[in-house]
BAVO-348123 format. One record per atom (N, C-alpha, C): residue number from 1; residue in three letters; atom name; x, y negated, z. Coordinates in pm, whole numbers, always signed. Layout:
N
<NUM, "ALA", "CA", <X, Y, Z>> ...
This chain:
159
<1, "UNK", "N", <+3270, +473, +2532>> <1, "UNK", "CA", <+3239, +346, +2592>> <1, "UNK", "C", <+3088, +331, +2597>> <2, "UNK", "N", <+3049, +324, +2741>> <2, "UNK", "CA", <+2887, +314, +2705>> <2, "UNK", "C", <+2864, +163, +2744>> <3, "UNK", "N", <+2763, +118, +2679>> <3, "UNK", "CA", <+2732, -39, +2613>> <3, "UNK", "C", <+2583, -55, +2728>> <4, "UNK", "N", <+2582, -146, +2787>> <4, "UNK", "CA", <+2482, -193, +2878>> <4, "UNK", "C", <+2391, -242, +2742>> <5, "UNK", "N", <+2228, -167, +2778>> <5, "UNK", "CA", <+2113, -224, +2744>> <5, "UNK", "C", <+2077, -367, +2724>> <6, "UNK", "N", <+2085, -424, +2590>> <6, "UNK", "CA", <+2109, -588, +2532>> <6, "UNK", "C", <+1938, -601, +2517>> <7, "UNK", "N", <+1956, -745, +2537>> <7, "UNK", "CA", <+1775, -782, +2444>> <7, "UNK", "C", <+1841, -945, +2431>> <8, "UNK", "N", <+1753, -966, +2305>> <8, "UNK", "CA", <+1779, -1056, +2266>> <8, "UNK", "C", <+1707, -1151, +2359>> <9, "UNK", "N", <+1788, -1314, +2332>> <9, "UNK", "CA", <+1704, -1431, +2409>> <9, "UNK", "C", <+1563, -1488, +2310>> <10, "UNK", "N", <+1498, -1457, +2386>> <10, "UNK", "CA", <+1330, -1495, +2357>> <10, "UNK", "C", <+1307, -1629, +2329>> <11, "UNK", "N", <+1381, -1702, +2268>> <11, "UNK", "CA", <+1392, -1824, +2200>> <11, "UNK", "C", <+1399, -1769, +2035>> <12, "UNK", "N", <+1533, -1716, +2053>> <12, "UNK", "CA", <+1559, -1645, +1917>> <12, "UNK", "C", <+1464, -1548, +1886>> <13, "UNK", "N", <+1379, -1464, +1951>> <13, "UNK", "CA", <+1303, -1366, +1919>> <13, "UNK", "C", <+1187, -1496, +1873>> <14, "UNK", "N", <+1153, -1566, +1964>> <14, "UNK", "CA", <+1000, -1622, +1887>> <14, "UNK", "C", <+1055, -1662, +1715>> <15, "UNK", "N", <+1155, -1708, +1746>> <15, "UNK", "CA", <+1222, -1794, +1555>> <15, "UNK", "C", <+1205, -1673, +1467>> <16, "UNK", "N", <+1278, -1578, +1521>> <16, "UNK", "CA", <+1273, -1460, +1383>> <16, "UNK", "C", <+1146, -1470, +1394>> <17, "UNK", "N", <+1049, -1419, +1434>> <17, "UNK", "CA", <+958, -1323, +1416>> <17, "UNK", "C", <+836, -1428, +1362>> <18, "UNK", "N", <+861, -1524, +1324>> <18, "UNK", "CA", <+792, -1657, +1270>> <18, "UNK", "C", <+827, -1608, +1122>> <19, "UNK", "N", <+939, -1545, +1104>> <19, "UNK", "CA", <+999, -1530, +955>> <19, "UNK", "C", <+925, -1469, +843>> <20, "UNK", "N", <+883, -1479, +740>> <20, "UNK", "CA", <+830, -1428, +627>> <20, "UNK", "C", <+912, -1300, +626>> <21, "UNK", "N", <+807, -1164, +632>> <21, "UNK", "CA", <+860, -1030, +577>> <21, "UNK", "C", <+982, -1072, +470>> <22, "UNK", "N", <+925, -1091, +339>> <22, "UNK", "CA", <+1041, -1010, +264>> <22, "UNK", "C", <+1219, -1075, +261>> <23, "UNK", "N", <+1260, -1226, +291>> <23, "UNK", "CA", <+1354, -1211, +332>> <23, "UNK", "C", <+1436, -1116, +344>> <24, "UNK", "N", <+1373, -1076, +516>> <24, "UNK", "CA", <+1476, -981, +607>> <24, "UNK", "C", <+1442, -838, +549>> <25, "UNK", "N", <+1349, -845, +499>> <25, "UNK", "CA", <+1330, -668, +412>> <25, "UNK", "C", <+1452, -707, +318>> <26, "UNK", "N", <+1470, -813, +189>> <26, "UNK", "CA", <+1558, -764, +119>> <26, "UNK", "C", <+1696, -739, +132>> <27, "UNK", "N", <+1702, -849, +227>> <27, "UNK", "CA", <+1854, -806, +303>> <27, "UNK", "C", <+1865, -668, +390>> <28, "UNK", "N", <+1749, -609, +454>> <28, "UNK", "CA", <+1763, -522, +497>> <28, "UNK", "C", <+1818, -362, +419>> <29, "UNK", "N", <+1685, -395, +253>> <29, "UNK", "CA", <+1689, -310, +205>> <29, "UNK", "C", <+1823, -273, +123>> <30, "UNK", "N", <+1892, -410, +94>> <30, "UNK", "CA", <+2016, -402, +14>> <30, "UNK", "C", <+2131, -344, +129>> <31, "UNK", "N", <+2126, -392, +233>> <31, "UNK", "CA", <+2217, -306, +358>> <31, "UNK", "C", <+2208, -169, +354>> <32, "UNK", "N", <+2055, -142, +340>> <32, "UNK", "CA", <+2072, +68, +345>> <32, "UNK", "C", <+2112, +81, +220>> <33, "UNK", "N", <+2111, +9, +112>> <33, "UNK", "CA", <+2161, +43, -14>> <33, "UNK", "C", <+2329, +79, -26>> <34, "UNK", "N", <+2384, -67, +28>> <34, "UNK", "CA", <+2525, -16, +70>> <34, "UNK", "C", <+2568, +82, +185>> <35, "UNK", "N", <+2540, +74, +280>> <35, "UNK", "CA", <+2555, +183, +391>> <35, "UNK", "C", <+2506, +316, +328>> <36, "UNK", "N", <+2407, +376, +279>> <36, "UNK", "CA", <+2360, +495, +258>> <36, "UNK", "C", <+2367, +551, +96>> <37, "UNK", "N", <+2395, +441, +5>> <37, "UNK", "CA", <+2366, +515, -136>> <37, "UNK", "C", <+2430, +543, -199>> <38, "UNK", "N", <+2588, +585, -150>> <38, "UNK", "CA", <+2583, +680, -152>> <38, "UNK", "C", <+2660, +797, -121>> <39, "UNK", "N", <+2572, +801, +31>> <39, "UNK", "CA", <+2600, +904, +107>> <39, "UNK", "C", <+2495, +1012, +38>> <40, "UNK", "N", <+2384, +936, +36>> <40, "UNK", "CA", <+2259, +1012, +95>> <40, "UNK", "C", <+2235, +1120, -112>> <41, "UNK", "N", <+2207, +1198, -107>> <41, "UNK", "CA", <+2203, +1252, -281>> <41, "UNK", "C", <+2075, +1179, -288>> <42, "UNK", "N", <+2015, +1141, -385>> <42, "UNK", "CA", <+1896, +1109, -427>> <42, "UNK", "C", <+1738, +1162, -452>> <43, "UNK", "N", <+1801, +1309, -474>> <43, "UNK", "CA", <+1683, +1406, -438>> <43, "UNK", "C", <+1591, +1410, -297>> <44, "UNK", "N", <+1700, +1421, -239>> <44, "UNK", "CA", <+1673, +1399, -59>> <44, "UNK", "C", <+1544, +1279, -55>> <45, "UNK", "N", <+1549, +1222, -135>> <45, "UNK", "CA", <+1478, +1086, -83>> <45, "UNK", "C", <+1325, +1084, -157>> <46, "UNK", "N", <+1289, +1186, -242>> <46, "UNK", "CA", <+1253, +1216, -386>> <46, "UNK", "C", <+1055, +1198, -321>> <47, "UNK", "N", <+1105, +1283, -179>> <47, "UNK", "CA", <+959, +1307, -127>> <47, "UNK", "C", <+894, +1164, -94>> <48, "UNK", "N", <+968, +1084, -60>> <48, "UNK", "CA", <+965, +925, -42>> <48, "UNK", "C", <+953, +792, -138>> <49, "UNK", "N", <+945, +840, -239>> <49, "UNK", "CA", <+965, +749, -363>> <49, "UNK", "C", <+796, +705, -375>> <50, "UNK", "N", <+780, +568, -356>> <50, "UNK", "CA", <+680, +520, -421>> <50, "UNK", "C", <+592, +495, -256>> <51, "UNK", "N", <+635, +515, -180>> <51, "UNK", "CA", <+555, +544, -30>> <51, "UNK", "C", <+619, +375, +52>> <52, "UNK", "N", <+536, +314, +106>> <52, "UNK", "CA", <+604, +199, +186>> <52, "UNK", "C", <+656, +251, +353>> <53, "UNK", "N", <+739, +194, +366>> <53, "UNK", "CA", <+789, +180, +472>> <53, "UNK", "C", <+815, +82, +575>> <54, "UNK", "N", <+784, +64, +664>> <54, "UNK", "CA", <+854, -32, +755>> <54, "UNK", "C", <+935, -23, +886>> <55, "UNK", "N", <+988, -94, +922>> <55, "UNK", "CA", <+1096, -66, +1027>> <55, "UNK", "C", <+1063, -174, +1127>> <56, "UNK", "N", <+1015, -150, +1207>> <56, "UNK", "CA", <+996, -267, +1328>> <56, "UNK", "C", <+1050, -247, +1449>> <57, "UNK", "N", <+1150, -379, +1479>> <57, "UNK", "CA", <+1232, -381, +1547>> <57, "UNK", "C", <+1160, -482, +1664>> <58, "UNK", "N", <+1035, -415, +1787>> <58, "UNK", "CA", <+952, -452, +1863>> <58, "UNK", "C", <+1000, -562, +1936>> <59, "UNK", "N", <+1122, -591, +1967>> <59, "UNK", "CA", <+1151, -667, +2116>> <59, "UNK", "C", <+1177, -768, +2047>> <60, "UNK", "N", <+1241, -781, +1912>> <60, "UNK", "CA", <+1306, -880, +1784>> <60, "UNK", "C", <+1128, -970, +1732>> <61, "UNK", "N", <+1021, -878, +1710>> <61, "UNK", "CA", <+957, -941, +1614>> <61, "UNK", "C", <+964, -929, +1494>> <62, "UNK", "N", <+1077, -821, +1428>> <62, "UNK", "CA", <+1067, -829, +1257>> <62, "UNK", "C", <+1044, -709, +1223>> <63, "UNK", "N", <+980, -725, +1074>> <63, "UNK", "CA", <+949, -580, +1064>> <63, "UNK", "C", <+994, -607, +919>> <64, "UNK", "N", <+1064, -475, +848>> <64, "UNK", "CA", <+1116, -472, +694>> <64, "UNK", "C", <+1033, -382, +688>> <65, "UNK", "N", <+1041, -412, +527>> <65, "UNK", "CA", <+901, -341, +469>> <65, "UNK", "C", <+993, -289, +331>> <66, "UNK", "N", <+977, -138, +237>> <66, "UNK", "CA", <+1088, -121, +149>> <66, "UNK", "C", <+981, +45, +91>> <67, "UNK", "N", <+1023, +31, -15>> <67, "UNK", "CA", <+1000, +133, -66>> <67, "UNK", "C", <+1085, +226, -123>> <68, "UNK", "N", <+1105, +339, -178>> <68, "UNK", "CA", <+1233, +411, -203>> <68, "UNK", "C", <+1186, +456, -364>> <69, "UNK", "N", <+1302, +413, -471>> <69, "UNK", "CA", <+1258, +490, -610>> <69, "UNK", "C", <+1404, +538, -661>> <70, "UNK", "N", <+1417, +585, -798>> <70, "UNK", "CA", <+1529, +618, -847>> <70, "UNK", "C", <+1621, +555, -783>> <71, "UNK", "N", <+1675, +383, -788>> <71, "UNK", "CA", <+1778, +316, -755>> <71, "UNK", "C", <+1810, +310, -645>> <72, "UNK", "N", <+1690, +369, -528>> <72, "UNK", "CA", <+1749, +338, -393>> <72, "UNK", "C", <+1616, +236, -323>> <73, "UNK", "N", <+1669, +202, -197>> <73, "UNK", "CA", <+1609, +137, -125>> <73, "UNK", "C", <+1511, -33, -183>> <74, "UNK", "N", <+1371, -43, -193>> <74, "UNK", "CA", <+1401, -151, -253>> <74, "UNK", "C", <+1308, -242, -146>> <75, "UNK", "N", <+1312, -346, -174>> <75, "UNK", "CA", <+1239, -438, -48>> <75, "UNK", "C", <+1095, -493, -97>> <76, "UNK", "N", <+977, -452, +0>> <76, "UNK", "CA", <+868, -525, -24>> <76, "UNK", "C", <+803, -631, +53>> <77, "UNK", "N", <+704, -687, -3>> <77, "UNK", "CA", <+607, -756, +95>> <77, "UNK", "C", <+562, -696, +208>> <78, "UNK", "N", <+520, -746, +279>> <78, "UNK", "CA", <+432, -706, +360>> <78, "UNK", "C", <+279, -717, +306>> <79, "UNK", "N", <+131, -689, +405>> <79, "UNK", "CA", <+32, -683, +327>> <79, "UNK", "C", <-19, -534, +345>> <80, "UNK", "N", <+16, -458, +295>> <80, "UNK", "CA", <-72, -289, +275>> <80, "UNK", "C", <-8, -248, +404>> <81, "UNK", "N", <-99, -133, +466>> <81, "UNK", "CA", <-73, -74, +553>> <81, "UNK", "C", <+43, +34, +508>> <82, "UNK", "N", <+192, +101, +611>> <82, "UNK", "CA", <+288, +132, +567>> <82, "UNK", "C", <+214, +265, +509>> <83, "UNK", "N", <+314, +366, +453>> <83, "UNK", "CA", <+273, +512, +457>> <83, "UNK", "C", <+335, +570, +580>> <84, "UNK", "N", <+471, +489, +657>> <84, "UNK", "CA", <+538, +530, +750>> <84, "UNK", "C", <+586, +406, +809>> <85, "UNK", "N", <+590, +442, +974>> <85, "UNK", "CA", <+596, +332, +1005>> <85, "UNK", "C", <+713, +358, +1128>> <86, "UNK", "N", <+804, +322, +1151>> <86, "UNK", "CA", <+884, +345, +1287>> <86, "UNK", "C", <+918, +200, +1352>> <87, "UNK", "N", <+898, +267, +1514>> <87, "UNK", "CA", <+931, +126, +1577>> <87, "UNK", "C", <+994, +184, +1684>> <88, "UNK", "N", <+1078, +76, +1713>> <88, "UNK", "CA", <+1158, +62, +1832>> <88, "UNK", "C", <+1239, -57, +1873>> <89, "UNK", "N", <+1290, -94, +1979>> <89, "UNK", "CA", <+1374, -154, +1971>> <89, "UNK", "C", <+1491, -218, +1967>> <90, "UNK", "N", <+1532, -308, +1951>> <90, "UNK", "CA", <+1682, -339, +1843>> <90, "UNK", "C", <+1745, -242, +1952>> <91, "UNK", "N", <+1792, -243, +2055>> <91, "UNK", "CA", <+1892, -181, +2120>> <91, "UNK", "C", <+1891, -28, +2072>> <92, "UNK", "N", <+1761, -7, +2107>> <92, "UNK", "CA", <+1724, +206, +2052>> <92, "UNK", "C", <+1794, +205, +1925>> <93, "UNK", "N", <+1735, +80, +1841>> <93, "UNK", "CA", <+1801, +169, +1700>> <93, "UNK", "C", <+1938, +134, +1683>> <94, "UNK", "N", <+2026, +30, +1774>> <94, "UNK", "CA", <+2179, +35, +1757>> <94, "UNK", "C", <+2238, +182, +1796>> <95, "UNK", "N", <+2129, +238, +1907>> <95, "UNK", "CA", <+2124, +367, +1975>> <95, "UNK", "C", <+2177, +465, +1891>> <96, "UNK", "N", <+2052, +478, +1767>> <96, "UNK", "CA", <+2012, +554, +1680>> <96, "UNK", "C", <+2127, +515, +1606>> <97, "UNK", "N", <+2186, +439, +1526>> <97, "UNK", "CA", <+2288, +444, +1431>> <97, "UNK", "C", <+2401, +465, +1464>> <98, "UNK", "N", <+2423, +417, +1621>> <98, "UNK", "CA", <+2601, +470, +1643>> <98, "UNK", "C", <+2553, +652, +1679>> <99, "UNK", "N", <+2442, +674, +1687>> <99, "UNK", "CA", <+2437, +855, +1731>> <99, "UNK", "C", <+2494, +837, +1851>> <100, "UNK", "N", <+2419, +760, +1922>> <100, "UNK", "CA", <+2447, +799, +2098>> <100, "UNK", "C", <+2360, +844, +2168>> <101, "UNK", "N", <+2241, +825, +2109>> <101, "UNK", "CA", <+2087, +863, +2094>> <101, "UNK", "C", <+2023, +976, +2001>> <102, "UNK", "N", <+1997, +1043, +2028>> <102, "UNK", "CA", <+1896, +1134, +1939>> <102, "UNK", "C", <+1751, +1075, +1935>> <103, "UNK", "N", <+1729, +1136, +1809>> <103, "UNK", "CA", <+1588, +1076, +1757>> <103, "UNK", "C", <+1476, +1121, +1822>> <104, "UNK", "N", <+1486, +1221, +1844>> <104, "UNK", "CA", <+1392, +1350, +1953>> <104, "UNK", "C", <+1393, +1246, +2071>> <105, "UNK", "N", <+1486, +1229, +2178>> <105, "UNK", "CA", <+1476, +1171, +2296>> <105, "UNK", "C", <+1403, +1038, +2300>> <106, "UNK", "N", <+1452, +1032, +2152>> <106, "UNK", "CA", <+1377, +852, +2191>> <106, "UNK", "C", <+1222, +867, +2199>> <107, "UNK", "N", <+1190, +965, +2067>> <107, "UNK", "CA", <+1032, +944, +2023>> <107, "UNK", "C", <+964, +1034, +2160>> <108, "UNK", "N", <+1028, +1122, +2212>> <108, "UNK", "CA", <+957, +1236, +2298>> <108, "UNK", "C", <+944, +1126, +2450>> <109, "UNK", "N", <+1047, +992, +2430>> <109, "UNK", "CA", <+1088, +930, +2547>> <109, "UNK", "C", <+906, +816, +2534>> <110, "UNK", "N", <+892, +796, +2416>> <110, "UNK", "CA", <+793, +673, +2390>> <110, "UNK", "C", <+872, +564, +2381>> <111, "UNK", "N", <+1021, +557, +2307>> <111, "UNK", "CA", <+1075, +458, +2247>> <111, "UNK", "C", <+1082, +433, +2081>> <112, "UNK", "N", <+1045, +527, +2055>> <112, "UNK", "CA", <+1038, +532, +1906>> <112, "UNK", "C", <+937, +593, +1856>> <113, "UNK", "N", <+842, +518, +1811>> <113, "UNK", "CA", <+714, +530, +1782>> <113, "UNK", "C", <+725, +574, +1637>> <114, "UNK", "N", <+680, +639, +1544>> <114, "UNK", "CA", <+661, +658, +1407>> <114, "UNK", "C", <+451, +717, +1408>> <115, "UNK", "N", <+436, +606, +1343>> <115, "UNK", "CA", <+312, +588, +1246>> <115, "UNK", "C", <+285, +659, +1141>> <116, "UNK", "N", <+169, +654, +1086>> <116, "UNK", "CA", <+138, +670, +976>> <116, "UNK", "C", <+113, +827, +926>> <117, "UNK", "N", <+218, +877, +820>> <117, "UNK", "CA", <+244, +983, +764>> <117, "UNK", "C", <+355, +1093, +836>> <118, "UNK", "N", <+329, +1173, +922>> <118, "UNK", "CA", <+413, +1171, +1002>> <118, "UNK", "C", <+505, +1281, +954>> <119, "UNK", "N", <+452, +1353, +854>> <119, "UNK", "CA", <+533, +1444, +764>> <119, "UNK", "C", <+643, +1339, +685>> <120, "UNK", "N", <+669, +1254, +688>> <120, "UNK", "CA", <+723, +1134, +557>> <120, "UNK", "C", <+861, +1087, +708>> <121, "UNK", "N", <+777, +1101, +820>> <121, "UNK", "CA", <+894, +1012, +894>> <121, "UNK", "C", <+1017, +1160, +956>> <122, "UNK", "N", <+960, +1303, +920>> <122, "UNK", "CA", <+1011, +1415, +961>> <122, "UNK", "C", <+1133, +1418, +805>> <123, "UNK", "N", <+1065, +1387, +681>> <123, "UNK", "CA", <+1170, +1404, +616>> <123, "UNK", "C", <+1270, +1290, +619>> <124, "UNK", "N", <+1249, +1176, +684>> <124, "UNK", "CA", <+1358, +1058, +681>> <124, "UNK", "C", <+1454, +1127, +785>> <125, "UNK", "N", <+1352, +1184, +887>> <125, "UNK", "CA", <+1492, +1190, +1035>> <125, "UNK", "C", <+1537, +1334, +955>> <126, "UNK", "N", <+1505, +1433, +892>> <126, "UNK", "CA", <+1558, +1549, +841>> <126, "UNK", "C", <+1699, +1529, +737>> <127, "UNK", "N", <+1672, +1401, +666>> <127, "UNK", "CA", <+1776, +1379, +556>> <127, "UNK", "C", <+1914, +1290, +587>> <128, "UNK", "N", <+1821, +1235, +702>> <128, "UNK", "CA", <+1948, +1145, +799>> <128, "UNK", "C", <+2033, +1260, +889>> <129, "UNK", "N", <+1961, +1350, +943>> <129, "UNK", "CA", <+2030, +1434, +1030>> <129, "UNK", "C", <+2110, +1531, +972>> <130, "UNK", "N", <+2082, +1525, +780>> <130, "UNK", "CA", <+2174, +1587, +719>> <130, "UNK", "C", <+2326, +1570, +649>> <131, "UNK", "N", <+2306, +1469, +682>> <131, "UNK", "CA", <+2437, +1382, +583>> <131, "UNK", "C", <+2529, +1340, +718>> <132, "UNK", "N", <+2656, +1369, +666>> <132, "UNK", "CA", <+2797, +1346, +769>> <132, "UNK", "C", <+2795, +1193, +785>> <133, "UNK", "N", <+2725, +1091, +827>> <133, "UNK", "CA", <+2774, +967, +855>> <133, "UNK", "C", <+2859, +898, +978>> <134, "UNK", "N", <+2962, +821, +877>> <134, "UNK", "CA", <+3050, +747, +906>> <134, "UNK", "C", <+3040, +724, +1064>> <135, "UNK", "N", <+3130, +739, +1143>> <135, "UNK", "CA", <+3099, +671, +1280>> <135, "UNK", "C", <+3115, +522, +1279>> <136, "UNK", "N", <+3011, +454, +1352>> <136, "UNK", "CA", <+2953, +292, +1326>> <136, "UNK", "C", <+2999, +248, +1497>> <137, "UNK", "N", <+3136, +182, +1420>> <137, "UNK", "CA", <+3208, +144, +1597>> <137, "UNK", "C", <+3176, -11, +1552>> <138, "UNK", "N", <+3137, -110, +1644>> <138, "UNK", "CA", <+3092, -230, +1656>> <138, "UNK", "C", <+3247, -294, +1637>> <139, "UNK", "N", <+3351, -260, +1704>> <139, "UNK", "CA", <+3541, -289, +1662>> <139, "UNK", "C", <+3558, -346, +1554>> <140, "UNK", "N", <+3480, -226, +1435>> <140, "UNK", "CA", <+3493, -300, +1301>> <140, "UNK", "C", <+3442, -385, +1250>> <141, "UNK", "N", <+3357, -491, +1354>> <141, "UNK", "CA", <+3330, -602, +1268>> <141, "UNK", "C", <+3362, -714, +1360>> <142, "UNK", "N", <+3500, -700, +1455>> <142, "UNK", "CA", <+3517, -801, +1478>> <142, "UNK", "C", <+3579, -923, +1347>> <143, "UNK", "N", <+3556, -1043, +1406>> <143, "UNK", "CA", <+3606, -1113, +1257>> <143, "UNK", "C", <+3767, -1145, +1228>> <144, "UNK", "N", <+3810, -1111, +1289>> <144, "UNK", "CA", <+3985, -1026, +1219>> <144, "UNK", "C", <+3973, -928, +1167>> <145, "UNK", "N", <+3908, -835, +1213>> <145, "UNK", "CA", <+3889, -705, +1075>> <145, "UNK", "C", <+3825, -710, +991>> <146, "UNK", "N", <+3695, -773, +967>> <146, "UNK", "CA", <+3618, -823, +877>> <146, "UNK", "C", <+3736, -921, +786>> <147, "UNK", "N", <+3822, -1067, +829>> <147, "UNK", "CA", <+3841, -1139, +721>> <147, "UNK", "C", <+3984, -1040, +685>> <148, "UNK", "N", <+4071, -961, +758>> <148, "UNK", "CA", <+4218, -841, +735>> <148, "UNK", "C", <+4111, -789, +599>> <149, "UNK", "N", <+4000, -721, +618>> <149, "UNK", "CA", <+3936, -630, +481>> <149, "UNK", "C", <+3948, -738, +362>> <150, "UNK", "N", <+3878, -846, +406>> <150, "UNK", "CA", <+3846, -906, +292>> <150, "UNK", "C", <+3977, -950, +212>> <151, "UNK", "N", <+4066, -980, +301>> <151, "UNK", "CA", <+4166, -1075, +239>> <151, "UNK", "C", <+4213, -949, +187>> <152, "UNK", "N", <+4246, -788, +226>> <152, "UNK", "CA", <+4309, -686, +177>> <152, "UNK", "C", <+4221, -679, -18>> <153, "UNK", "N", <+4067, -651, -20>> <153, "UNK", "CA", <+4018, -626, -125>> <153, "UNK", "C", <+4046, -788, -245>> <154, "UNK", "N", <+4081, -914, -175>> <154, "UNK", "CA", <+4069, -993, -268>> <154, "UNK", "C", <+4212, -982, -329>> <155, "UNK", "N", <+4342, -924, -258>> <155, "UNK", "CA", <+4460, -892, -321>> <155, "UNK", "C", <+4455, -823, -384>> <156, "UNK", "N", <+4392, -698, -373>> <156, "UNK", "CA", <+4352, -549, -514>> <156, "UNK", "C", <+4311, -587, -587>> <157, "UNK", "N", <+4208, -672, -558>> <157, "UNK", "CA", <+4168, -750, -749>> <157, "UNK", "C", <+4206, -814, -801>> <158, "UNK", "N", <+4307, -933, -719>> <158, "UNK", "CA", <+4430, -1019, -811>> <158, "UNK", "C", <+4545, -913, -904>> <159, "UNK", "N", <+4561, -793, -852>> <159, "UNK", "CA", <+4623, -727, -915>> <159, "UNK", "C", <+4621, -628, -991>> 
């Protein structure tokens, strides 16, 4: 199913992007925590530990900011310049996570910009391109499958 090119309404883009960094970093960062930790082994990430990151999502206005240590993904301020920096926008990186997109096409396209350390953003797309992830169908979060899960996990724990 291919998905027509979305952008958000520029009402909502000016509101987010008014938003204080760490917020949407910590929610961000606790999301790759559940989605990725643990897929991803921890070594993999080892070259990255202690290095900032940010993720800017250009057409949105927000940018998460996160650093990586033993526990995983963690969320920072903004303030210091990143060590790595990737941008694109929201649509590219829905692109990028369902894998309908390659990372090559985007950045070789001038949709996905990476900053900074550019050895640091080769081992993120290297460790991502290594791990079997889940296929990310948008289906599963309609909100019948979302409240079917929930109501399924709150019966396993009554029992």
């Amino acid at each position: 199913m291919n998905l027509p090119a979305f952008s958000f309404p520029k009402p909502l883009c000016m509101a987010l992007s008014m938003l204080p960094s760490y917020p949407p970093s910590l929610l961000f960062s606790q999301g790759l925590n559940l989605a990725l930790g643990r897929i991803i082994k921890p070594e993999l990430l080892e070259p990255l530990h202690g290095k900032l990151v940010s993720i800017r999502v250009i057409d949105v206005g927000l940018s998460f900011y996160f650093t990586i240590d033993s526990t995983g993904f963690v969320a920072c301020a903004a303030g210091k310049t990143p060590d790595l920096a990737i941008s694109a926008t929201a649509y590219d990186f829905f692109l990028l996570a369902t894998r309908r997109e390659d990372p090559d096409t985007l950045f070789f396209s001038r949709r996905l910009v990476v900053e900074g350390e550019t050895e640091l953003g080769l081992i993120a797309k290297n460790t991502l391109d290594s791990i079997d992830l889940p296929k990310f169908e948008l289906s599963q979060f309609t909100p019948e499958k979302v409240l079917e899960k929930f109501a399924s996990r709150l019966h396993a724990a009554s029992q």
